[in-house]
C-alpha positions as CSV (number, residue, x, y, z in Angstrom):
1,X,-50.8,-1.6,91.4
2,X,-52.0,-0.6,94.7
3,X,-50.0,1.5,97.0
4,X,-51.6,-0.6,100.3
5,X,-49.3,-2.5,102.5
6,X,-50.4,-5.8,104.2
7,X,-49.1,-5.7,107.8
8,X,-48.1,-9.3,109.3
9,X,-47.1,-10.5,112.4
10,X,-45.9,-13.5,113.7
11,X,-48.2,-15.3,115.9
12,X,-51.1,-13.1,114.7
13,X,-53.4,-14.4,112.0
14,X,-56.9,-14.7,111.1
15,X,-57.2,-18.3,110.9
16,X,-56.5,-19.7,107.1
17,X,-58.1,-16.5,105.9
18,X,-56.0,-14.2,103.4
19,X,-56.7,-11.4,105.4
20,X,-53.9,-9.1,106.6
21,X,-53.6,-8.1,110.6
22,X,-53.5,-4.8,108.8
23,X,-53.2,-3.1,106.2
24,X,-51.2,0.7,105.2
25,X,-51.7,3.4,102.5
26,X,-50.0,6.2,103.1
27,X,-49.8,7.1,106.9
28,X,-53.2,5.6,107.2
29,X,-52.8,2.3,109.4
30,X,-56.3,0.2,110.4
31,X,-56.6,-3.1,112.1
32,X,-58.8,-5.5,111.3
33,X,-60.3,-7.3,114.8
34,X,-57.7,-7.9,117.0
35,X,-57.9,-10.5,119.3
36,X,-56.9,-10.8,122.6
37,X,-54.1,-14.2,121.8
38,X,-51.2,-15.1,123.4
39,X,-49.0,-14.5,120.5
40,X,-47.2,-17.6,121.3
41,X,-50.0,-20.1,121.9
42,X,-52.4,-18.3,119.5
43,X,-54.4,-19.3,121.6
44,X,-56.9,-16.8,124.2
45,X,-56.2,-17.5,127.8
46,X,-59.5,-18.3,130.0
47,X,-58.4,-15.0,132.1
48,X,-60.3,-12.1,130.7
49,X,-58.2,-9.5,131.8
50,X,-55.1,-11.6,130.3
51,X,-57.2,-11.1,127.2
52,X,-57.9,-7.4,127.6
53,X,-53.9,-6.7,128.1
54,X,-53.0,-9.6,125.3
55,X,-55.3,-7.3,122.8
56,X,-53.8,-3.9,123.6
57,X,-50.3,-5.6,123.2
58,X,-51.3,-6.9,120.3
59,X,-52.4,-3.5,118.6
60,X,-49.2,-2.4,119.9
61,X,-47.2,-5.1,118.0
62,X,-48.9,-4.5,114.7
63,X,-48.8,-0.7,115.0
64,X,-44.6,-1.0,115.0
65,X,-44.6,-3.9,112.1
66,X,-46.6,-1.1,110.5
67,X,-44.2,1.6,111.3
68,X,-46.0,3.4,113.6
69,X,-46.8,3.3,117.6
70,X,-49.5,3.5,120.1
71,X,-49.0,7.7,119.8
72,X,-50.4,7.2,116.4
73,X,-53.8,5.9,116.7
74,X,-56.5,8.6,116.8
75,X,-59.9,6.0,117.0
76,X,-60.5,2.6,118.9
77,X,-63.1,0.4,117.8
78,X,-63.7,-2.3,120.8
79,X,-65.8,-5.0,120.9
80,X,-66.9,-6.8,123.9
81,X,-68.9,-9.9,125.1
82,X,-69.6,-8.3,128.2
83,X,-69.6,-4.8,129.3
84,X,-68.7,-6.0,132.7
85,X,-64.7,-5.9,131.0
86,X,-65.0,-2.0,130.7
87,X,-62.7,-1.8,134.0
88,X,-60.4,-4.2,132.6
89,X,-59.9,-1.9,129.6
90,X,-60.1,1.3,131.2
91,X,-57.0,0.0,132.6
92,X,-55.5,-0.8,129.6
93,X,-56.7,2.4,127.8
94,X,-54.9,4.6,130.4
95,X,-51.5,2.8,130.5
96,X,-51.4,3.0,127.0
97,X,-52.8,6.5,126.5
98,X,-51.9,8.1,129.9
99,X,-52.2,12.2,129.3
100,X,-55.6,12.8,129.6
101,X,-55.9,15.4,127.3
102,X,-54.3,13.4,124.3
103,X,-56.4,10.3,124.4
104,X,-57.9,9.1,121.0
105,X,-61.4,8.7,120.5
106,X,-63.4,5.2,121.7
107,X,-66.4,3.5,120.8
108,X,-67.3,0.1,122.5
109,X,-70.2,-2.4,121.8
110,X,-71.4,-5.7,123.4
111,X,-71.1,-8.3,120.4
112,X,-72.2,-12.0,121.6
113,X,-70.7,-14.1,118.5
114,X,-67.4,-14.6,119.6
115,X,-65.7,-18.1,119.1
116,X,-64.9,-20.6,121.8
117,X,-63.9,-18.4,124.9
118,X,-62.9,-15.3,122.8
119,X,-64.3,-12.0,124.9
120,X,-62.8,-9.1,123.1
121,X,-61.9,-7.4,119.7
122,X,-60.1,-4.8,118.8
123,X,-59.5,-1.8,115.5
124,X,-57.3,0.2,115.5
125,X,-57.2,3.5,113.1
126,X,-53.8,5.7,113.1
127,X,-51.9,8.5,111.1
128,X,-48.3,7.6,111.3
129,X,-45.2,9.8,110.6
């Protein structure tokens, strides 16, 4: 038997897929794509910086169902529809990561195959405890 952990969280899925939110081995916590949802609605809002800010919170809600918090996460993988958002997270990112000098790496692509009105994804990589 493995010694992975699926992470779930309520109001988080990937559709009917049997795919986790994340998964855990060790103190090794990754995403898969995390939309930017309202967690209630499951549903992303037609405001794209209410996306941006639903994603981050959403990272941050998996990160402590995994055990671990935003302090954790050495690596961001971020997907985007349009670079034009990059303000919009830049905002995010330094709210969430504010000491300049303890920031974890970033990587950001334009990807046009979202669904419906869908305009960012996120990963998440961490060492926790």
């Amino acid at each position: 038997m493995s010694n992975r952990k699926s992470i779930e969280v309520d109001g988080l899925q990937h559709g009917d897929n049997p795919i986790p939110v994340a998964s855990r081995v060790g103190n090794v916590v990754m995403t898969g794509g995390v939309g930017g949802s309202d967690p209630v609605t499951g549903k992303a809002p037609d405001d794209e910086a209410e996306q941006v800010a639903n994603a981050f919170k959403n990272v941050e809600r998996i990160l402590e169902a995994a055990g671990g918090s935003m302090n954790d996460v050495v690596k961001v993988s971020i997907a985007v529809k349009s670079l034009a958002l990059r303000d919009e997270i830049n905002k995010q990112w330094v709210a969430y990561f504010p000491e300049e000098r303890s920031r974890p790496a970033r990587h950001v692509v334009q990807y046009d195959h979202f669904r419906r009105n869908v305009v960012i994804q996120l990963e998440a990589y961490a060492v926790v405890g």
